[in-house]
Structure formats: C-alpha cells, structure tokens
N, C-alpha and C positions, 0 to 999 in steps of 0.2 A: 606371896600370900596365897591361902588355898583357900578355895570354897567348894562347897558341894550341896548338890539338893536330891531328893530323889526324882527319877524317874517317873515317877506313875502318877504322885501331888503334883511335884513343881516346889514341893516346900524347901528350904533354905535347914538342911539343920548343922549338929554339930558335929564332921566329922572324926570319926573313932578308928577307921582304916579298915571299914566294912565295905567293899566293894559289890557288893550283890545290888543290880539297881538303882543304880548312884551313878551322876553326872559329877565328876571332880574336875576344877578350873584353879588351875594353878597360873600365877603371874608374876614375871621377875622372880622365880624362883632360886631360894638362897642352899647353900649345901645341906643344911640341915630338911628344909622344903624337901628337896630329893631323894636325902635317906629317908625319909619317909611315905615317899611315893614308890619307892623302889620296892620299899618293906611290903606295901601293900598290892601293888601291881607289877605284875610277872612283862617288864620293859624289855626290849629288845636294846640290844648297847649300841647297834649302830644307828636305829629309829632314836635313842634319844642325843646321838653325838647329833646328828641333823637339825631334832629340834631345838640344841641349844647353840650353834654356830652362826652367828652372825651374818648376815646378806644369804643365808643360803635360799635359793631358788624353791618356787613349787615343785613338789613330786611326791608319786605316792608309789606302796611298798605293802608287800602282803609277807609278813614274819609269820614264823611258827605261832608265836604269842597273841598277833594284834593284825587287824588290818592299821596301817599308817600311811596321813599324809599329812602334808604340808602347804602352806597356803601364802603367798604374799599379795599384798593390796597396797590400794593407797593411805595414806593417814588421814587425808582431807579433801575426801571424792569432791563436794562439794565445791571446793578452791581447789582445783590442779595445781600442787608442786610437789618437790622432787622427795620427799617423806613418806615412807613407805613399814608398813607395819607385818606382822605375821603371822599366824594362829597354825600349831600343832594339832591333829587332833589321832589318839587314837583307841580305837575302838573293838571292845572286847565283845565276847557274847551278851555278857548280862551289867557291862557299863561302858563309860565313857570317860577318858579323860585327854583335857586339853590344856596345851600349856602355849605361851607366849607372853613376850616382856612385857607389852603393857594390852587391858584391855581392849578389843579391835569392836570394830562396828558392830560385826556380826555376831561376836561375844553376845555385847551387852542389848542386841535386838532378841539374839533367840533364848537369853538367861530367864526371860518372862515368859515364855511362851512354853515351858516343859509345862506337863501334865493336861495339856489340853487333849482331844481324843489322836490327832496327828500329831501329837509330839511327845510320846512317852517310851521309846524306845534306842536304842545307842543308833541304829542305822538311820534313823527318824530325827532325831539329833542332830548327828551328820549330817542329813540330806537338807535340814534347814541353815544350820552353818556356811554350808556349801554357797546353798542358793543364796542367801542374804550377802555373802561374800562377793557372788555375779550382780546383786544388786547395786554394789558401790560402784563398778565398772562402768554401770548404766545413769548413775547418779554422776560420775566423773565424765562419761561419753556430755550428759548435758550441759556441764561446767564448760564444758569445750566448746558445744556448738555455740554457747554464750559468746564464750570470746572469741570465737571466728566471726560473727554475727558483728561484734564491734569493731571488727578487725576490718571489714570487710567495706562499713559503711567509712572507715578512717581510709581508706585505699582512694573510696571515689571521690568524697566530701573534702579531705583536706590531700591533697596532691604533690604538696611543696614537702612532707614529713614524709620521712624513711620507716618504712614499716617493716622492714627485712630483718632488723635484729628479733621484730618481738615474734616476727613469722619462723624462724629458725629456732627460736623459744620454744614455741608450742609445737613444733614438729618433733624438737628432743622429747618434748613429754609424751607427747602423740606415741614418739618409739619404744619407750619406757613402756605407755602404758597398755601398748598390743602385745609388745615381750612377756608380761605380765599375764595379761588376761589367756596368751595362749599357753603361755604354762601352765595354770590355773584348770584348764581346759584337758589338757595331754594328762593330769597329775587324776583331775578328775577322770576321766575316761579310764586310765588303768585303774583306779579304786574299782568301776563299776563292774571292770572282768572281773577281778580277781577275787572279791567280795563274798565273803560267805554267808549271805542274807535269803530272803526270802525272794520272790517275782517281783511282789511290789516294790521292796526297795531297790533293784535293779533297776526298774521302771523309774523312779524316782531319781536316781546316781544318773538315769539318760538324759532327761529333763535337768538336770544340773550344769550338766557336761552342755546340752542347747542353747543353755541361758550361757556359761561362757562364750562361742562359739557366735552368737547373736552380738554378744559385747564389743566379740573383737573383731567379727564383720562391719560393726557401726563405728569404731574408732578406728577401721582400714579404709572406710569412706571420708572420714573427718581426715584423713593423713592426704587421701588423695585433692580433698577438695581443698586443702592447704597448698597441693602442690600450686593447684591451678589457679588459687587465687597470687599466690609469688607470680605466675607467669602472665598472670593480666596484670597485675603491678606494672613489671617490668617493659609489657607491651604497651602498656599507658604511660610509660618513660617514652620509650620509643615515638610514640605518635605525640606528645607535647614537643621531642626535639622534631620531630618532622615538620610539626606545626612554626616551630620558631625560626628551620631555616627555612620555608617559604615563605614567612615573612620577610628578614633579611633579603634574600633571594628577591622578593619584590622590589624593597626598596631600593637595592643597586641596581636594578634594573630600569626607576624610574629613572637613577642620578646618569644610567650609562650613557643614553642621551643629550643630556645637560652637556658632560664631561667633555664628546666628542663637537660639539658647538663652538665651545668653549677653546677648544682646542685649533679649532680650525681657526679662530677667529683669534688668535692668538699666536697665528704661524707671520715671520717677519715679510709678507709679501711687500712690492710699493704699490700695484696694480690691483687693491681688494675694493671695490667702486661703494659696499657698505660701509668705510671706514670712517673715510671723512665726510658722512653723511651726514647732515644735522639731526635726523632723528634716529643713527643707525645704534646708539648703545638703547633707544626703548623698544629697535624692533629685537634687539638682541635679549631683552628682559622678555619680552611677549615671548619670542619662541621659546624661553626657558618654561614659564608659565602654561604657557598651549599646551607643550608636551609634556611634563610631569604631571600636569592636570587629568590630560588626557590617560594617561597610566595609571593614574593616583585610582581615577573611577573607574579603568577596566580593573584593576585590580581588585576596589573593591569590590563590584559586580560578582566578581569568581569568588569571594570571598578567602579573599590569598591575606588578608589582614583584617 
C-alpha cells in the first residue's frame, strides 16, 4: 500500500508520482508497488535489496541517489518480546520515502506531525522517525524495569519458587534489545557524517544518535542489574541451605549426648552400681532430659533454630 502527503501541509493526497516535496510510505510493498516507485524515484539496487530482505539489521549508507537507512525495533515496546519490526527510510533532496512490511510506531506517531513549523522537510522527517524510533527503546527500557521490579519482589517474598528460567528470559531480551538499540545508534551516527543537510540537521542526526546511546546505556544497566539480582537469588539459596544445616547440625548435637549415655549404659558390664538401682532407669530419663534441655536452650539462645 502507498501513501503520501506533502511536506509543507502534512495533507494526505493522491499520489500521481510527483516527487517534488512529498513524503511517500510504502507498506508490504507488492511488485507492482515497486515499479512504481522505481518509475518515480531514482533507488539505489543495493539500498532497496536491504530494504526488502528479511531480519536485515540496522545500518545506514550514503548512494549517489539517496542518503539510506534502516532501522529495527521492537513490535511491542510496551510488552517486551521477541517481535520485532522495521522501517526504511530514504531520503532525497526535495522528498522522502519510506518503506517497511507493516506500519512501525514511529510511522504512524510522525504521519501526524508533517507540516508543523519542525516538520516540513525530508531531513526533518528523518530526524523525527529517528527519534520516535529511540523513543520505543525507552518505552521498552520501562517494560523491563516493570518486570525486574516483580521479579525482584518474587526473589525475596516467595523463596521456595525458581525465578531463574524467567531471569534468563529477560536477559535474552535484555541482549536482543542493546544489540538493537546499538545498531540503531552506529546506523544513526553514520547517517549524520555522511549526510548532505544543513548544520541544524546535523545537530539534530547528533541528538538522535544521544537518544539511542541513552537507550542502550539504560538497558546495559537493566542487563547488569539482572545479573546481580541471579546472584542474590542464588546467594539466598546458599544462606537458606546454611541456615538448614545449622539447624540439623544442632539437633544431632543435642541427640549426640543422649546417644553416648545410652551407650554406656548399655555396655554388658556386671559391676555398673546404677543398674540394679531402683530408681536408676529415672535417673537415666533425667539425664537425657537435663541435657538435651540444656542444648535445646543454648541453642536456641544462638538462635541456631
């Protein structure tokens, strides 16, 4: 599907394959789509094999024709997973066209926003595409801190549950989405050399390339602060089994005593003068009782149970 508006309104009208001042958005683009973009726009063949190759990465490219780049993101900053979308865009003296399979966020935020006083020119365009693109980075950076946040109170609050599958979950995504953001970043930055614009939109392409750079600063801290929460996990394994053999550990130590009593008083002598004592099996209960007792409360005093 193609659409276009001009540059200077923002109006929507009916493209005729006048490129003078005209933003053209092409989506899921069909063969016929193409010859007709080709008719009208002077493409570069290897800038459009890129835009139309499946999983291809960010990067960007300065042709005889066009400055060109390429962009990927997520599909659903908002819910982090692993769906990810991608927006061409490029950009001539006196227009703009963009192509990608299905409309991206950043599409359809800056499709409103031409002909405002900052948004009426192809570099201008660009530089909001861009930025709204670094925007969903920072929208997906928050999705994340979300679910570390739940992640984090599930670690201290419920202790008996394995949080390790879903912690290696969002580290995959966490790597996905700094791979991302710093392509995004490198793709921007060469746009900004190579770019045959004015100062301000140089200034503008720097600011673009910050805003990625910011993104994927704040999702290399979300990656580390993931690490460290796996590693208090696993440190709070460690101190629960700590905690459970000084427990044990206590309690055989109360019995070790008993056992050895017991044992004595159980060796086949004929000369043991408590045997045949009439009250010697209750002083043999008292000593079991005296001492375990005894331990029972040092122990708990240390608080070892």
């Amino acid at each position: 599907m193609i659409r276009a508006q001009r540059l200077d309104t923002g109006h929507d009208l009916h493209w005729n394959g006048e490129t003078q001042g005209v933003w053209v958005d092409c989506r899921d683009p069909s063969a016929d789509d193409l010859a007709t973009l080709r008719a009208a726009f002077p493409i570069n063949r290897l800038a459009l094999e890129d835009a139309l190759e499946h999983g291809h990465w960010s990067r960007a490219e300065q042709y005889p024709e066009h400055e060109f780049i390429t962009l990927r993101s997520f599909t659903h900053p908002e819910a982090p997973d692993e769906f990810t979308e991608r927006m061409s865009i490029f950009v001539y003296r006196d227009a703009v066209l963009t192509l990608s399979s299905t409309s991206t966020h950043a599409l359809d935020a800056v499709w409103g926003l031409v002909g405002r006083d900052a948004v009426n020119t192809p570099h201008e365009v660009t530089y909001e595409l861009l930025d709204h693109t670094a925007d969903t980075f920072f929208t997906l950076a928050s999705g994340f801190e979300t679910q570390l946040d739940a992640l984090e109170e599930r670690v201290f609050m419920k202790p008996r549950e394995n949080p390790v599958p879903a912690v290696f979950e969002l580290k995959h995504l966490l790597a996905q989405a700094r791979r991302l953001a710093s392509d995004a970043r490198e793709a921007t930055a060469v746009l900004g050399r190579h770019a045959d614009c004015s100062p301000q939109d140089l200034v503008r392409y720097r600011d673009a390339q910050d805003s990625f750079t910011r993104a994927a600063g704040r999702l290399d801290s979300l990656r580390d602060f993931l690490t460290s929460l796996l590693d208090l996990h696993l440190n709070l394994q460690s101190q629960r089994m700590n905690e459970v053999m000084r427990t044990l550990t206590s309690v055989s130590v109360v019995f070790l005593p008993l056992t050895f009593l017991a044992g004595v008083w159980g060796m086949n002598f004929q000369h043991m003068p408590e045997l045949p004592w009439r009250y010697g099996y209750a002083l043999a209960w008292a000593s079991f009782l005296l001492v375990g007792g005894v331990l029972a409360v040092y122990f708990k005093r240390r608080g070892w149970w």
